[in-house]
N, C-alpha and C positions, 0 to 999 in steps of 0.2 A: 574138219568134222570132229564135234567131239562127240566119245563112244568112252561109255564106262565098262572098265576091263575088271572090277572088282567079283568078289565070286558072289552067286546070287543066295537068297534063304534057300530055293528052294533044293539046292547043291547040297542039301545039310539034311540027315534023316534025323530027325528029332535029336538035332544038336550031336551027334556021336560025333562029327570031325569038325565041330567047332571048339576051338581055345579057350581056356577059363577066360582070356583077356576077351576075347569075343562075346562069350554070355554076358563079365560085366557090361560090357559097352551097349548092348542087345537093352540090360537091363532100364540103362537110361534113356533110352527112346520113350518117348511119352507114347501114350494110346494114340492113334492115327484119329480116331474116334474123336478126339478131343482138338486137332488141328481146325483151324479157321477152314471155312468153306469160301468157295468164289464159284462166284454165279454167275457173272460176268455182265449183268445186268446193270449195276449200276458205275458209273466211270472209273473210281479208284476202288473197285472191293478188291483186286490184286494185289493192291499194295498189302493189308495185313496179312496173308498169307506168304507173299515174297519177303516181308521182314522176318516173320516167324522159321520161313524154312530156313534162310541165312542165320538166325540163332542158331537151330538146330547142329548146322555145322561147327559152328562156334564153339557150344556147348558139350556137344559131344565131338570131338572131335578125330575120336577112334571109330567110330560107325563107319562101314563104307559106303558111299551116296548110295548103290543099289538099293540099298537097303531102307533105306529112306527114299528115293524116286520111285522105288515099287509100291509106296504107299498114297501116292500122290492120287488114285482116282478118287480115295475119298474125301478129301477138300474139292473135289469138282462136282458143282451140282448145276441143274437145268441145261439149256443152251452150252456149258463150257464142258460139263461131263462129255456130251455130243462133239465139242470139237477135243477132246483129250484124246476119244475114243480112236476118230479120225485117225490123228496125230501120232497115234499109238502103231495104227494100221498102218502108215503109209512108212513113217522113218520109224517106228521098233522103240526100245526101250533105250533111253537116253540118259547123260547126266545133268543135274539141279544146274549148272551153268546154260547147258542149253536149254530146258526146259524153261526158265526165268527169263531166256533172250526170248523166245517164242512167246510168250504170255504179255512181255511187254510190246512186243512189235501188233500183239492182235489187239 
């Protein structure tokens, strides 16, 4: 089972026991706002969103996934937001390896 043991944003009162190294890293997350949306409607609209998130790691690679998987409902839109939500409910807050096994096997 994988389970992310990373501490979450909300562990943090407006940043007072987060790391300078932390805010940098914080800083390079792009706006969630701006991440590709999956709708699930048409066959491969998962793939740009599982390419983009796999940058992300890439590119930042000081961010801890929470911190980045906690942003993930809002790439889910229509029918997929529905099963995120699910998926949310039943197995909890997960990391971008499992969440990516799960997207590709649906």
């Amino acid at each position: 089972m994988l389970v992310n043991k990373a501490r979450s944003p909300s562990q943090y009162k407006d940043g007072d026991n987060m790391s300078y190294s932390e805010k940098e890293s914080l800083k390079q997350l792009p706006e969630a706002s701006s991440w590709p949306k999956f709708s699930g409607t048409r066959e491969y609209d998962h793939i740009e969103l599982m390419v983009y998130m796999d940058g992300l790691f890439i590119d930042v690679p000081s961010i801890p996934d929470y911190w980045i998987t906690a942003r993930l409902n809002t790439a889910f839109k229509g029918h997929s937001s529905i099963w995120y939500t699910e998926m949310i409910e039943i197995h909890g807050r997960r990391n971008w390896p499992w969440w990516k096994s799960q997207i590709i096997q649906n």
